[in-house]
Biopython code that builds the backbone (N, CA, C, O; Angstrom):
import numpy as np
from Bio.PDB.StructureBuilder import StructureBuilder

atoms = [
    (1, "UNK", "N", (-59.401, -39.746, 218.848)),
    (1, "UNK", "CA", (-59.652, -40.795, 219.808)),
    (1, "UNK", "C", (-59.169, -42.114, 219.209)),
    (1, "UNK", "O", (-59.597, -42.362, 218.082)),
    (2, "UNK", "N", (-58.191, -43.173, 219.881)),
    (2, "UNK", "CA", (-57.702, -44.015, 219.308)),
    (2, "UNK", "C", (-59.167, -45.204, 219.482)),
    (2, "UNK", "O", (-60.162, -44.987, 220.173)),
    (3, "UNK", "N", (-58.963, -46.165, 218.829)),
    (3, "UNK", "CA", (-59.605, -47.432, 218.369)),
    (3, "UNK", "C", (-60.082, -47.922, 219.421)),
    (3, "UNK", "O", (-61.259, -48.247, 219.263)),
    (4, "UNK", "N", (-59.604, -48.158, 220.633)),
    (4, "UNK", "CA", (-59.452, -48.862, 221.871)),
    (4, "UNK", "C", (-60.632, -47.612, 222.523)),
    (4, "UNK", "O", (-61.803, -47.893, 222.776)),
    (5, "UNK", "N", (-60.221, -46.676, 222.651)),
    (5, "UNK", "CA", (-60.900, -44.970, 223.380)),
    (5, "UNK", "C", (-61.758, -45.190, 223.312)),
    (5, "UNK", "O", (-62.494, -45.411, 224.274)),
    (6, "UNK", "N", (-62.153, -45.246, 221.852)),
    (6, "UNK", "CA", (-63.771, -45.773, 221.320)),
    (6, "UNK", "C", (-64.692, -46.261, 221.555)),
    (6, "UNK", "O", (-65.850, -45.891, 221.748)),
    (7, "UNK", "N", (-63.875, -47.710, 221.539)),
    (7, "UNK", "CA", (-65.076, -48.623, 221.155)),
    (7, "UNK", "C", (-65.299, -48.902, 223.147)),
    (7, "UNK", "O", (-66.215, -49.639, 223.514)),
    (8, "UNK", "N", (-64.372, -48.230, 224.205)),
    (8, "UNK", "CA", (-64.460, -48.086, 225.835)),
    (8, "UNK", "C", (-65.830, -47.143, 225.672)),
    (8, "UNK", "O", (-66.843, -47.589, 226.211)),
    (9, "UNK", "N", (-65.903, -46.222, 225.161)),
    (9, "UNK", "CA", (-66.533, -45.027, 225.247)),
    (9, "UNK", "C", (-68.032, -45.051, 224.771)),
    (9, "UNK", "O", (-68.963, -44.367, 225.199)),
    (10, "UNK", "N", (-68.040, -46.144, 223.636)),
    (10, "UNK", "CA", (-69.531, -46.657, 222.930)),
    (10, "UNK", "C", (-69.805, -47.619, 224.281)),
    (10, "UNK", "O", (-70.587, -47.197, 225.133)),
    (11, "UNK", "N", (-69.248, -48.718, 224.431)),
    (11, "UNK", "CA", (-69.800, -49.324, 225.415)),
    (11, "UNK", "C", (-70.139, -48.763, 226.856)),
    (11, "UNK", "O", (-71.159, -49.160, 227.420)),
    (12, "UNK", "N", (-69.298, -47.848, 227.457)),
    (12, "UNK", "CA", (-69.505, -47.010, 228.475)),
    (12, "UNK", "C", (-71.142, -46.536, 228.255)),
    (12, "UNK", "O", (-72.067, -46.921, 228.971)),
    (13, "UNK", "N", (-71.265, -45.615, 227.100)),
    (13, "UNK", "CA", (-72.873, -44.741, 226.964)),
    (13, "UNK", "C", (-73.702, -46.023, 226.651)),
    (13, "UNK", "O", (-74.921, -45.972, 226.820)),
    (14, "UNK", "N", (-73.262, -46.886, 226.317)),
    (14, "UNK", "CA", (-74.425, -47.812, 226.112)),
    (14, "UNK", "C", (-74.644, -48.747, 227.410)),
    (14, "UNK", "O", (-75.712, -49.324, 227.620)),
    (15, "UNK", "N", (-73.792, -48.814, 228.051)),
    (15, "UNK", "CA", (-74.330, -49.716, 229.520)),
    (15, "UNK", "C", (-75.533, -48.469, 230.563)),
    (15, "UNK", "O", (-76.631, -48.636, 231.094)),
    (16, "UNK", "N", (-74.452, -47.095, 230.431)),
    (16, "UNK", "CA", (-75.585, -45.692, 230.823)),
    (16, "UNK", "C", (-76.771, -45.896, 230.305)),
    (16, "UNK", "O", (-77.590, -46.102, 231.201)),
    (17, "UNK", "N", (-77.346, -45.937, 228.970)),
    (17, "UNK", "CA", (-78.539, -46.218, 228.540)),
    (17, "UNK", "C", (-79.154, -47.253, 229.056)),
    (17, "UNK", "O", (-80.179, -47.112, 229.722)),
    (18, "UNK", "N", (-78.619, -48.401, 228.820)),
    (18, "UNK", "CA", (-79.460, -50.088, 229.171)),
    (18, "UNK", "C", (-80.136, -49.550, 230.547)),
    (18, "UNK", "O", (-81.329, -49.627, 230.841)),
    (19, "UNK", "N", (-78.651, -48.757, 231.636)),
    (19, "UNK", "CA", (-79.422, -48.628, 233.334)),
    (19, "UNK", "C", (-79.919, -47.655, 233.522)),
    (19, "UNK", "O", (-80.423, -47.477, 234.631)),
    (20, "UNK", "N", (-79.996, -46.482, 232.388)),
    (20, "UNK", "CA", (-81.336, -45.497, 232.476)),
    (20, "UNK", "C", (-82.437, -45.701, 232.347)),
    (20, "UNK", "O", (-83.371, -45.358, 233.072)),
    (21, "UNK", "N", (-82.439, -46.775, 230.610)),
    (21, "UNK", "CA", (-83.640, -47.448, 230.931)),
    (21, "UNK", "C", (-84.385, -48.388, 232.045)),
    (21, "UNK", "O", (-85.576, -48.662, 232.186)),
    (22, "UNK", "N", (-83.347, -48.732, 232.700)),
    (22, "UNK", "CA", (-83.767, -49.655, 233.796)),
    (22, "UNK", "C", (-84.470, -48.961, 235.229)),
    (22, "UNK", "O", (-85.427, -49.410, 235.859)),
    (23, "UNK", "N", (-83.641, -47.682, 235.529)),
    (23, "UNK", "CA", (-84.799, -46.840, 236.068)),
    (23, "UNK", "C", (-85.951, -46.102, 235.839)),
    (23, "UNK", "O", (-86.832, -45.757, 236.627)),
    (24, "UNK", "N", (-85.822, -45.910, 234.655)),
    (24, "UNK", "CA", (-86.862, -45.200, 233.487)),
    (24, "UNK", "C", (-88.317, -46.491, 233.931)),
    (24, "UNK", "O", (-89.396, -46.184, 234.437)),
    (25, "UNK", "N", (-87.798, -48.073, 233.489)),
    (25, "UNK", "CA", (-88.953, -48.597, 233.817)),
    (25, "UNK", "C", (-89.465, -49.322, 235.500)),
    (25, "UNK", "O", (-90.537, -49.852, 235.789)),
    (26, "UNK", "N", (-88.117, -49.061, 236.463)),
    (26, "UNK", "CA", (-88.934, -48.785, 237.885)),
    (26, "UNK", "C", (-89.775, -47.541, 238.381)),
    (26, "UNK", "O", (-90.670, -47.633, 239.222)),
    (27, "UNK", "N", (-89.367, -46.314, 237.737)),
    (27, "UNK", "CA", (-90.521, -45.194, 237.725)),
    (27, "UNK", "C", (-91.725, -45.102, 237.176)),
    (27, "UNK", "O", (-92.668, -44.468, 237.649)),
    (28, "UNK", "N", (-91.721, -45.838, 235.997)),
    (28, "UNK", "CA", (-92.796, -46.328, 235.255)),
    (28, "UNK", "C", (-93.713, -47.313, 236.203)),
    (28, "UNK", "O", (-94.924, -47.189, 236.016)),
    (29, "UNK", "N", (-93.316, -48.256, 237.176)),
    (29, "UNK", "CA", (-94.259, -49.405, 237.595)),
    (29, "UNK", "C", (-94.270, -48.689, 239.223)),
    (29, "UNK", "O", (-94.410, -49.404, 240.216)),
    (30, "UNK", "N", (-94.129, -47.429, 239.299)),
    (30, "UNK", "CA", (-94.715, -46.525, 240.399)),
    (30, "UNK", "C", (-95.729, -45.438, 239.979)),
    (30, "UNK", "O", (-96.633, -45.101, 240.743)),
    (31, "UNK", "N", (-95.572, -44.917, 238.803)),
    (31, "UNK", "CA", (-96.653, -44.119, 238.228)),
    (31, "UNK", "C", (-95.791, -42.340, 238.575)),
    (31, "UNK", "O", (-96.249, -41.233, 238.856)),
    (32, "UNK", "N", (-94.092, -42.997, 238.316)),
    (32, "UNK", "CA", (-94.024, -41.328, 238.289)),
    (32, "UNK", "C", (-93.801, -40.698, 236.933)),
    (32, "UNK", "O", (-92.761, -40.111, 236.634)),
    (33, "UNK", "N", (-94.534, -40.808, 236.366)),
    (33, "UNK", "CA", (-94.311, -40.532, 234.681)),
    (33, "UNK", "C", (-93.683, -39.570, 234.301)),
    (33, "UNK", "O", (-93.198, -39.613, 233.171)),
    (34, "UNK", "N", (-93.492, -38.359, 235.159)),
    (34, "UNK", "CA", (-92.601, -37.419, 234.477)),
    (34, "UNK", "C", (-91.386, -37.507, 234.562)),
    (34, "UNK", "O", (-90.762, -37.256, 233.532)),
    (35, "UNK", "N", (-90.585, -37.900, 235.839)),
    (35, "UNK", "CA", (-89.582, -38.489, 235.847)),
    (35, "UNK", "C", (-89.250, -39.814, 234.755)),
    (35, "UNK", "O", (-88.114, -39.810, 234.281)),
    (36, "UNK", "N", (-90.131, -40.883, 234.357)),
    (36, "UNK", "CA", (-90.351, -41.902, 233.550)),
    (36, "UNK", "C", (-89.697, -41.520, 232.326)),
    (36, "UNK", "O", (-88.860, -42.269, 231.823)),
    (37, "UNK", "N", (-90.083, -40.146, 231.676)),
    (37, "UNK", "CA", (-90.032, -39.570, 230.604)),
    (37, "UNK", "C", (-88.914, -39.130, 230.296)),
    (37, "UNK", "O", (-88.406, -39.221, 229.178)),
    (38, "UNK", "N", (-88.183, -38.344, 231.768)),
    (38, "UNK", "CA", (-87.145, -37.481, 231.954)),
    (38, "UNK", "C", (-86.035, -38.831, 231.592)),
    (38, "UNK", "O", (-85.293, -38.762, 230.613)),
    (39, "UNK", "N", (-86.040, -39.747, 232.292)),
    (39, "UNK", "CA", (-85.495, -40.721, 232.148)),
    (39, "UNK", "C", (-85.323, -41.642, 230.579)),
    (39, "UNK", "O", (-84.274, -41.981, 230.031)),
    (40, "UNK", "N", (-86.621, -41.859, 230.170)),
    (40, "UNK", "CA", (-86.245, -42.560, 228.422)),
    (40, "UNK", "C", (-85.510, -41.816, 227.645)),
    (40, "UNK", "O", (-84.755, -42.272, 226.786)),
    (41, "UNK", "N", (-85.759, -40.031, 228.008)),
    (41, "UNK", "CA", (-85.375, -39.253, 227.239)),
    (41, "UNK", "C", (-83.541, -39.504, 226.954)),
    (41, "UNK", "O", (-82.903, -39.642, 225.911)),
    (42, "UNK", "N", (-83.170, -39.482, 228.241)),
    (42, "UNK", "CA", (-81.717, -39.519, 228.994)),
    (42, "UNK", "C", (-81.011, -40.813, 228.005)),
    (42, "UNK", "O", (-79.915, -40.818, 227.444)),
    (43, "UNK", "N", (-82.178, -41.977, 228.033)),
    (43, "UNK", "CA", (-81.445, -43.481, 227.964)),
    (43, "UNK", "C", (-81.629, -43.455, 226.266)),
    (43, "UNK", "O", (-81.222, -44.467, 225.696)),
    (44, "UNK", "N", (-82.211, -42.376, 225.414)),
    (44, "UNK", "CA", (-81.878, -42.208, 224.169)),
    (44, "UNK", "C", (-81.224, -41.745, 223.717)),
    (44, "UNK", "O", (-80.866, -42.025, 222.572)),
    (45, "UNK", "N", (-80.607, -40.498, 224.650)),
    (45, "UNK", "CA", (-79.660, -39.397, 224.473)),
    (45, "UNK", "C", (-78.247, -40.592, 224.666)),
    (45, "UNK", "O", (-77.493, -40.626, 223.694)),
    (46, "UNK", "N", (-78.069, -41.068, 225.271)),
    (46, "UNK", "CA", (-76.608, -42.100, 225.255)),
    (46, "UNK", "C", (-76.730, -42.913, 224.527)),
    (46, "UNK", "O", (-75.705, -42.897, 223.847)),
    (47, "UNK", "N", (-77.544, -43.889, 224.103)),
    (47, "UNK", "CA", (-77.560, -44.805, 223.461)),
    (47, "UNK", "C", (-76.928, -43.581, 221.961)),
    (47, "UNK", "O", (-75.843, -43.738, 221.401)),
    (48, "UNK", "N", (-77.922, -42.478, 221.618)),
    (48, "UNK", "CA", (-77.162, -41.999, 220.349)),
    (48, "UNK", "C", (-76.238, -41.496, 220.313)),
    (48, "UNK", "O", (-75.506, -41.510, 219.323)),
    (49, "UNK", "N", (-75.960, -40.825, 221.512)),
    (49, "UNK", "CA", (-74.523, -40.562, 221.374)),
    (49, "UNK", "C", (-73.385, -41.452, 221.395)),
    (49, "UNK", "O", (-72.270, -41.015, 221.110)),
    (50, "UNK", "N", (-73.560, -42.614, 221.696)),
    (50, "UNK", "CA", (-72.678, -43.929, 221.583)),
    (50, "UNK", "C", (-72.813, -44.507, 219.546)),
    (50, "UNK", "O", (-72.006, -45.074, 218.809)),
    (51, "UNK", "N", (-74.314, -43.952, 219.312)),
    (51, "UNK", "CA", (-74.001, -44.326, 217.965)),
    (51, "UNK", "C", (-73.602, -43.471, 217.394)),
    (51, "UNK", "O", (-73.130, -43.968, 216.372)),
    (52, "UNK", "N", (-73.382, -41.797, 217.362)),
    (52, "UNK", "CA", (-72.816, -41.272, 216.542)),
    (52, "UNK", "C", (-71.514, -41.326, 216.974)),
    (52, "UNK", "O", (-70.810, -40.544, 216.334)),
    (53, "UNK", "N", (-70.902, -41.968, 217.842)),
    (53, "UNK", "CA", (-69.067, -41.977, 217.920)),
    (53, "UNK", "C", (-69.163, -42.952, 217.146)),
    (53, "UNK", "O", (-68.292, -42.852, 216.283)),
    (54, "UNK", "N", (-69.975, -44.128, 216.973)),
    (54, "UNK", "CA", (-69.510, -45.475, 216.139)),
    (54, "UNK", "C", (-69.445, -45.197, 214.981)),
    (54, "UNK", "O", (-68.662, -45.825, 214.268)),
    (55, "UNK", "N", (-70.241, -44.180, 214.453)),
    (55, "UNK", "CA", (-70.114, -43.788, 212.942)),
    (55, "UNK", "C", (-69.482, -42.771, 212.813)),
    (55, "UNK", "O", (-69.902, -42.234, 211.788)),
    (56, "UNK", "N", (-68.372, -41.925, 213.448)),
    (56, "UNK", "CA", (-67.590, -41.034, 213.321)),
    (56, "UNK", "C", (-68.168, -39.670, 213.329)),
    (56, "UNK", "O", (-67.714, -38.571, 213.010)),
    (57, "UNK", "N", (-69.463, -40.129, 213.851)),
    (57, "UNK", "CA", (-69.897, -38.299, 213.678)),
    (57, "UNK", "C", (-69.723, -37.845, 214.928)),
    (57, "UNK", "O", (-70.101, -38.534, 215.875)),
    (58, "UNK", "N", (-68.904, -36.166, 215.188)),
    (58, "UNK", "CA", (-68.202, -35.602, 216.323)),
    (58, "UNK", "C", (-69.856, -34.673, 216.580)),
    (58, "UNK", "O", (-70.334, -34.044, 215.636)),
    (59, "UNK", "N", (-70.456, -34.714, 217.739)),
    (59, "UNK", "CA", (-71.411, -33.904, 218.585)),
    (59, "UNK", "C", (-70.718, -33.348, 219.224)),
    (59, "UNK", "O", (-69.913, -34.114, 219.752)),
    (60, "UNK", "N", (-70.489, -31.638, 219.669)),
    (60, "UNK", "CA", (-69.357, -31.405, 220.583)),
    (60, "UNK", "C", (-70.417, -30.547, 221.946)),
    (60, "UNK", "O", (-69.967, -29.899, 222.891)),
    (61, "UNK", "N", (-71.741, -30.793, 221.665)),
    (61, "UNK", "CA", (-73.328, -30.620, 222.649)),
    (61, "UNK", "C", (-73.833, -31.386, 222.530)),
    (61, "UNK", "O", (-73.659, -32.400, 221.853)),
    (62, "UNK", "N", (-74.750, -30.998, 223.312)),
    (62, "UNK", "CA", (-76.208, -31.895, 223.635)),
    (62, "UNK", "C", (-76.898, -31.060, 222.814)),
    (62, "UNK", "O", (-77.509, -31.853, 222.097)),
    (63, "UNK", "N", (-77.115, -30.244, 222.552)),
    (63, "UNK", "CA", (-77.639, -30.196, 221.061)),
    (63, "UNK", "C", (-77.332, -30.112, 219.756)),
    (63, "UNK", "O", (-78.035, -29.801, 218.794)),
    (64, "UNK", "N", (-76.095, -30.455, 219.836)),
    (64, "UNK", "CA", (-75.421, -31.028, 218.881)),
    (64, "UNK", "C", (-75.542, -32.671, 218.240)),
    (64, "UNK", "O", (-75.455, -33.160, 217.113)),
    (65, "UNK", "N", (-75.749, -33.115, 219.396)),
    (65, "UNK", "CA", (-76.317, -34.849, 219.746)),
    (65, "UNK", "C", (-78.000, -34.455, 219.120)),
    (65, "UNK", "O", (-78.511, -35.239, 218.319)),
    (66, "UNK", "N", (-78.491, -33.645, 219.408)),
    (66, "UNK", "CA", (-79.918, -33.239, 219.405)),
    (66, "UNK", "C", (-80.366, -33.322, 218.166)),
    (66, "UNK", "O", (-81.479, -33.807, 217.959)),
    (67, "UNK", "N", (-79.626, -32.892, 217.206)),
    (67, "UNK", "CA", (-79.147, -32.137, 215.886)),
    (67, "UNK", "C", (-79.325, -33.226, 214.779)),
    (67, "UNK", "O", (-79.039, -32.970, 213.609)),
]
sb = StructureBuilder()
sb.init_structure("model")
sb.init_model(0)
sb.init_chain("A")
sb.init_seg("    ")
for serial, (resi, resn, name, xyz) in enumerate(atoms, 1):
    if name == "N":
        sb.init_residue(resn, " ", resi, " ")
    sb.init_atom(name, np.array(xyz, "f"), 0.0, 1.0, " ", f" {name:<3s}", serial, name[0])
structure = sb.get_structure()
């Protein structure tokens, strides 16, 4: 992945996270907590997968990301 690919691709999963979390906490101020959950879970899963491309580590799953 060139330099440019990248650093599109970190910011891409990290704007996904910021607006997962952002529904994560309108489900939260309705009281649907399992969805709430389903949701933080989601907006951690991108946020790290945006940090392990920044540090060169290749996840080629979601539980690989998990891992």
């Amino acid at each position: 992945m060139k330099t440019f690919e990248r650093d599109e691709y970190i910011n891409y999963r990290m704007e996904k996270a910021f607006e997962t979390f952002d529904v994560a906490e309108l489900l939260y101020n309705n009281a649907k907590w399992n969805s709430t959950i389903n949701r933080l879970y989601y907006a951690c899963f991108y946020a790290i997968t945006a940090l392990l491309v920044k540090n060169n580590i290749e996840a080629k799953s979601h539980s690989g990301v998990k891992s």
